[in-house]
C-alpha positions in Angstrom: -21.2 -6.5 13.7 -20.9 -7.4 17.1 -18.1 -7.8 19.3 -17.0 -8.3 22.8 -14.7 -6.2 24.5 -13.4 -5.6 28.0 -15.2 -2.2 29.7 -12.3 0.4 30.6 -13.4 2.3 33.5 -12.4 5.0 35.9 -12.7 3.7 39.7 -13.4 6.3 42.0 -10.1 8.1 43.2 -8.9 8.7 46.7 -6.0 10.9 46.3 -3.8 11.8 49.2 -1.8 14.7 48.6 0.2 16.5 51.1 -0.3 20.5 50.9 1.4 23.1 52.7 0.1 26.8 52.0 2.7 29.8 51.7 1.2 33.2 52.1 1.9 35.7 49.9 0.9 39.4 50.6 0.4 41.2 47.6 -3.2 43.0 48.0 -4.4 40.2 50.1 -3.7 37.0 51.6 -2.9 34.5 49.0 -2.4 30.6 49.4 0.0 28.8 47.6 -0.6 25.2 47.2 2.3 22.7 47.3 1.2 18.9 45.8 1.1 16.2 43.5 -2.0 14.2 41.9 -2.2 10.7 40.7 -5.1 9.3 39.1 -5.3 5.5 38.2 -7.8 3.4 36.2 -8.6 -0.1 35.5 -11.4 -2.8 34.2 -14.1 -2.8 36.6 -14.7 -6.5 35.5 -12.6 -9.3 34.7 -12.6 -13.3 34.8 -9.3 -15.3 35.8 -7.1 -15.5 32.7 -8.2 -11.9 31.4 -5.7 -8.7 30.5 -6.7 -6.3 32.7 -5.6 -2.7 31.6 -4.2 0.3 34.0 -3.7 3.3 33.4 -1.4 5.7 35.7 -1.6 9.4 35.0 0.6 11.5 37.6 0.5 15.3 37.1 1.5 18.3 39.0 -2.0 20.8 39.9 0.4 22.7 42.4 2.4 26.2 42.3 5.8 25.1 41.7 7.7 23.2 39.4 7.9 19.2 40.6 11.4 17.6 40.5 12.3 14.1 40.9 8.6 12.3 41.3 9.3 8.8 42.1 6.1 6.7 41.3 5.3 3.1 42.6 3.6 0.1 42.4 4.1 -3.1 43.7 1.5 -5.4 42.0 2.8 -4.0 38.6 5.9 -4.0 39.4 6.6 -0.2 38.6 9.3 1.5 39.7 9.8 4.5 38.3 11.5 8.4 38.9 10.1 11.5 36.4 12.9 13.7 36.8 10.4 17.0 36.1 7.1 18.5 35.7 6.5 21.9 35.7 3.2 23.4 37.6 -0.1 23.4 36.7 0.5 20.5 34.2 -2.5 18.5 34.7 -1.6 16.2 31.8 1.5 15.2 33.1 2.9 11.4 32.4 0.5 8.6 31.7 1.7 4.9 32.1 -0.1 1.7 30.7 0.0 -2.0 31.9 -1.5 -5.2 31.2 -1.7 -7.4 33.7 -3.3 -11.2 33.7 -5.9 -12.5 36.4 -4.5 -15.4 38.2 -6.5 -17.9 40.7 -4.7 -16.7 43.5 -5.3 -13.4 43.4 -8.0 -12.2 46.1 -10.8 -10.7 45.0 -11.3 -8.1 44.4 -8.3 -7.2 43.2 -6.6 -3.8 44.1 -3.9 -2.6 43.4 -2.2 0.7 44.9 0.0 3.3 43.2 2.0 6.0 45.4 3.8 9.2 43.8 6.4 11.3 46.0 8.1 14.5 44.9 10.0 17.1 46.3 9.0 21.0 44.5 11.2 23.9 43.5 10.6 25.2 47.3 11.7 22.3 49.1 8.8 20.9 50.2 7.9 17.5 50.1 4.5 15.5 48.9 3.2 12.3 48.4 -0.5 10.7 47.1 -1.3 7.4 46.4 -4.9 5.9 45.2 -6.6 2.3 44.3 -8.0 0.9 41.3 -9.9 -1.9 42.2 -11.3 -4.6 40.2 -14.2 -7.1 40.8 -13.1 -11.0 39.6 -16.3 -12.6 38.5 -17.9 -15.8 36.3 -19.3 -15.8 33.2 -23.1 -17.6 34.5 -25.1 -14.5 32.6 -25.1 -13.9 28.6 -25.6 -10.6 26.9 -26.2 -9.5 23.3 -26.4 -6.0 21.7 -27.9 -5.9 18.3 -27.7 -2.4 16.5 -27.9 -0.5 13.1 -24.8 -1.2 11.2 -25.0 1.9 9.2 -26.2 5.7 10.5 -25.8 9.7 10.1 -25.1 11.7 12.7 -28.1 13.3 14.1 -30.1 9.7 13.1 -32.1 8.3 15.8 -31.1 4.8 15.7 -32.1 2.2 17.8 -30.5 -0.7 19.7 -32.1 -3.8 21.4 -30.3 -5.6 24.3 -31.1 -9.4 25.3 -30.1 -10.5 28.6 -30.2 -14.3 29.5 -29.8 -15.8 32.6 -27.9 -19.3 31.9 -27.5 -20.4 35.7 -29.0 -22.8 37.3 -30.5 -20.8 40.1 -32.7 -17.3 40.3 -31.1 -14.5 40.5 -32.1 -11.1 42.3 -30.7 -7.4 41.4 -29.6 -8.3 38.3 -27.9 -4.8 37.1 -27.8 -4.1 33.5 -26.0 -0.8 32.4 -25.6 1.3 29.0 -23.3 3.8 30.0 -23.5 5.6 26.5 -27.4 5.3 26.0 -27.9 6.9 29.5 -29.7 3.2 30.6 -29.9 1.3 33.5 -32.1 -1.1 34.4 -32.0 -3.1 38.4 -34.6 -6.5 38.6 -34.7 -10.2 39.3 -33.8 -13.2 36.4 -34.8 -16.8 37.0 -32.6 -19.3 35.6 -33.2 -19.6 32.4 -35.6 -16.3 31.8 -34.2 -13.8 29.4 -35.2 -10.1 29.1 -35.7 -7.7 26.2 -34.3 -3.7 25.9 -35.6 -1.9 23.3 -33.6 1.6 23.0 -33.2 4.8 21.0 -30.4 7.3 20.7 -30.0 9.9 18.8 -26.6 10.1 17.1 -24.8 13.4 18.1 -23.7 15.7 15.4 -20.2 16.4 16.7 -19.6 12.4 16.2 -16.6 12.1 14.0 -15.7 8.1 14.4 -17.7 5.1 14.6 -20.0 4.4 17.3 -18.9 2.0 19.8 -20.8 1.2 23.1 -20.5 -1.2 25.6 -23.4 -2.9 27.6 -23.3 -4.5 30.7 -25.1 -6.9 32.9 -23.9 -8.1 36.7 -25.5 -9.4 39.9 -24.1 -10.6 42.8 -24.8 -14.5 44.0 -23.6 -15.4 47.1 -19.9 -14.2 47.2 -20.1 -14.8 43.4 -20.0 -11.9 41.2 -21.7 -12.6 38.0 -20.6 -10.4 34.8 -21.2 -10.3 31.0 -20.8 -7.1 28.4 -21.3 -7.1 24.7 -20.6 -4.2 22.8 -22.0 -2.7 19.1 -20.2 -0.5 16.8 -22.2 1.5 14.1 -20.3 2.6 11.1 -21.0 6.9 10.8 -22.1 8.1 7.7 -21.2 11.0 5.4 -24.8 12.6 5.4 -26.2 14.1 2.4 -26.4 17.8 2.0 -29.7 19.8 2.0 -31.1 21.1 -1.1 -32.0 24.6 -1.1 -35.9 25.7 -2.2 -35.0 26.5 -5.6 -34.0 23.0 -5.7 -36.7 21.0 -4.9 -38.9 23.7 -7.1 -36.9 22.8 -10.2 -36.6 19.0 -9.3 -39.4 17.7 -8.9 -38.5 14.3 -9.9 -35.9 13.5 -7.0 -38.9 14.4 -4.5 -39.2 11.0 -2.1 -42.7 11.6 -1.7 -45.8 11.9 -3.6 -47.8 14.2 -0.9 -46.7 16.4 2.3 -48.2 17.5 5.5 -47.8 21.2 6.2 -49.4 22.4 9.2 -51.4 19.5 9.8 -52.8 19.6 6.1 -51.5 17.2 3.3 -50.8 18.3 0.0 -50.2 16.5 -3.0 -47.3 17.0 -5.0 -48.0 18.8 -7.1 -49.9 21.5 -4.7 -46.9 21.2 -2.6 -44.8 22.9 -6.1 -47.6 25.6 -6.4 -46.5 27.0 -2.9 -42.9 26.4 -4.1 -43.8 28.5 -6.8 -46.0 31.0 -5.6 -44.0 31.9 -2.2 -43.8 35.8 -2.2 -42.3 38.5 0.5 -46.1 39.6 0.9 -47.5 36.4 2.9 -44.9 35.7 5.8 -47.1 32.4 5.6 -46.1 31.2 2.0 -42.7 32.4 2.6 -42.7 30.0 5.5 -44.4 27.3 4.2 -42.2 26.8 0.7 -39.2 26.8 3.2 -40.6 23.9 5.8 -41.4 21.8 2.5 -37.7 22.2 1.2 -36.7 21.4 4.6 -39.1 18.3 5.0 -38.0 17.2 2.1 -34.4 17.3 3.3 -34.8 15.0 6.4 -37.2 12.5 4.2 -34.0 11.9 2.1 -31.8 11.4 4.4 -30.2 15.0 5.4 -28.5 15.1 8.9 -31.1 17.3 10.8 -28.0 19.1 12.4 -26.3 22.4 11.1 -23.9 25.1 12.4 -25.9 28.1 12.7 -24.0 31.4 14.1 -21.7 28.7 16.3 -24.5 27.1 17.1 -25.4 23.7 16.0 -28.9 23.4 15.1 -31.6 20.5 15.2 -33.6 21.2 12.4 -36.6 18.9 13.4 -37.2 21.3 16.4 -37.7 24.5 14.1 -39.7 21.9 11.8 -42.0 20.8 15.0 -42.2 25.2 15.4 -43.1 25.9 11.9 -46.1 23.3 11.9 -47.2 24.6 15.1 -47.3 28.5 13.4 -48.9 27.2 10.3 -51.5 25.7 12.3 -52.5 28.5 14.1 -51.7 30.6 11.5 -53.0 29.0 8.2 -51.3 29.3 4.6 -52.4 32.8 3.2 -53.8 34.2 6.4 -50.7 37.0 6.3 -50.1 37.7 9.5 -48.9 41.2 11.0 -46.8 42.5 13.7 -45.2 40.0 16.2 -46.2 37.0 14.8 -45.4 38.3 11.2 -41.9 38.6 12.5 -41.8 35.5 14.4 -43.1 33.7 10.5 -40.0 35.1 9.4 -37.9 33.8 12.4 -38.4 30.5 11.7 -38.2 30.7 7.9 -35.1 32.6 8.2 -33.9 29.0 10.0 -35.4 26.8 7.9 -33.8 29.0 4.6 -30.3 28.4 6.6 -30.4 24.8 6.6 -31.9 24.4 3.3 -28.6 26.2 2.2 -26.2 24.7 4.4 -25.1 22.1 1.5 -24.1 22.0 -1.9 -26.6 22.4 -4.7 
């Protein structure tokens, strides 16, 4: 499903605040700090015709209580008077507007918003800061093509086509994925397209649907050329892991027919033996039965990620440590001391994930 959407983003924030210091003896010298903050975002984009959206947040970080904060600002046409916010409230009062592009507005377009308050003391401060916003032309095309379905913890993967549909070359073409951590900076000829490939890995704490925005811009001249494209991926409820005892008495829901354990495949039905025969006397079978339950989780579809002692736990890293042990410590070698202990380590995490559903 793929949709286009205007990218909301924060424009770096020059805030002007007028502080005055009081000094208060009490084991030391002590400032106090007298203030008031404004912070103000907007689209970093936008063609003529588009909505672009501010946001205004003004807040008090000072020492003392804020009383009558007028705020202001022109281009919005925002005139406004808070009559109180107490100190140390960074949340403070957030305004939103909407506001059209028109031809006649220069570009780029910036607008200023100023804040002045007196505090409980008397003294008097003021700030003001910028949003500004780049008006540009539509001469570049973008698409974003992801999964439409995923779990959190999936790796998922997303390809972005960029197309250059001017009639002349063009150089520093930006293309940006603030969400997948991407950015890519190199030249377009007119009519060449390029291809992004990319993975991410869903995180665990996800708890809507995954939206992301891609960009692409390049400047031309005094043109500024812009497209974005965005992707939303609808999050899963992810199946529970099965315990051992589980996959020992079910053989039938298994997803595979063989299993590597330590670099060695085993059929099924040898894979049931160590199921069966795992005993406190081998830390090695013990291990082993607990990496094919877990193996056997992931290959049907279990989120790898589970709380662990308020932790959250990728359970393909202890999987990547258990293969590693069993490698250099083959099934039924029964190993002694530290690495017998560090055997049970990992089983000990791969038994908690196992168990962290519902059999």
């Amino acid at each position: 499903m793929i949709s286009t959407k205007k990218l909301a983003v924060s424009v770096v924030i020059l805030t002007l605040v007028a502080v005055s210091f009081a000094y208060v003896f009490a084991g030391g010298m002590q400032p106090s700090f007298h203030g008031v903050g404004v912070l103000k975002s907007a689209d970093r984009f936008a063609y003529i015709g588009d909505l672009v959206t501010y946001q205004i947040r003004v807040y008090n970080p000072s020492d003392y209580d804020l009383h009558n904060i007028n705020v202001t600002d022109t281009m919005l046409n925002l005139s406004d008077t808070i009559p109180f916010i107490a100190k140390g409230n960074t949340t403070g009062v957030t305004y939103t507007f909407h506001r059209e592009v028109l031809e006649t507005d220069s570009n780029p377009l910036i607008n200023t918003v100023s804040v002045e308050a007196t505090d409980s003391e008397g003294a008097y401060s003021s700030a003001s800061t910028q949003a500004i916003t780049t008006i540009a032309e539509h001469l570049v095309d973008i698409e974003k093509i992801g999964p439409e379905f995923a779990y959190r913890g999936e790796a998922i993967k997303y390809t972005i086509t960029v197309n250059n549909t001017a009639d002349t070359d063009l150089v520093d073409v930006v293309v940006e994925d603030e969400m997948l951590g991407f950015s890519w900076q190199g030249d377009l000829n007119a009519g060449e397209s390029n291809v992004f490939n990319l993975t991410y890995t869903v995180p665990c704490n996800t708890e809507d649907n995954l939206t992301n925005i891609v960009i692409v811009w390049a400047q031309l001249n005094e043109t500024t050329i812009y497209a974005e494209a965005s992707w939303t991926t609808e999050i899963l409820y992810p199946c529970f892991p099965h315990s051992k005892g589980y996959w020992k008495n079910h053989p039938e829901d298994w997803p595979v027919d063989e299993i590597e354990i330590g670099s060695i495949n085993y059929t099924k039905e040898e894979a049931l033996s160590i199921l069966i025969g795992a005993n406190a006397k081998d830390a090695t079978r013990m291990l082993a039965a607990q990496l094919i339950a877990a193996k056997l989780n992931r290959l049907s579809s279990c989120s790898p990620c589970f709380e662990y002692y308020n932790k959250t736990i990728d359970i393909e890293e202890i999987i990547e440590e258990a293969d590693s042990f069993l490698e250099s410590s083959p099934l039924g070698s029964d190993p002694q001391e530290e690495a017998r202990q560090e055997a049970l380590q990992i089983k000990d995490l791969l038994d908690a994930y196992n168990n962290s559903g519902c059999d």
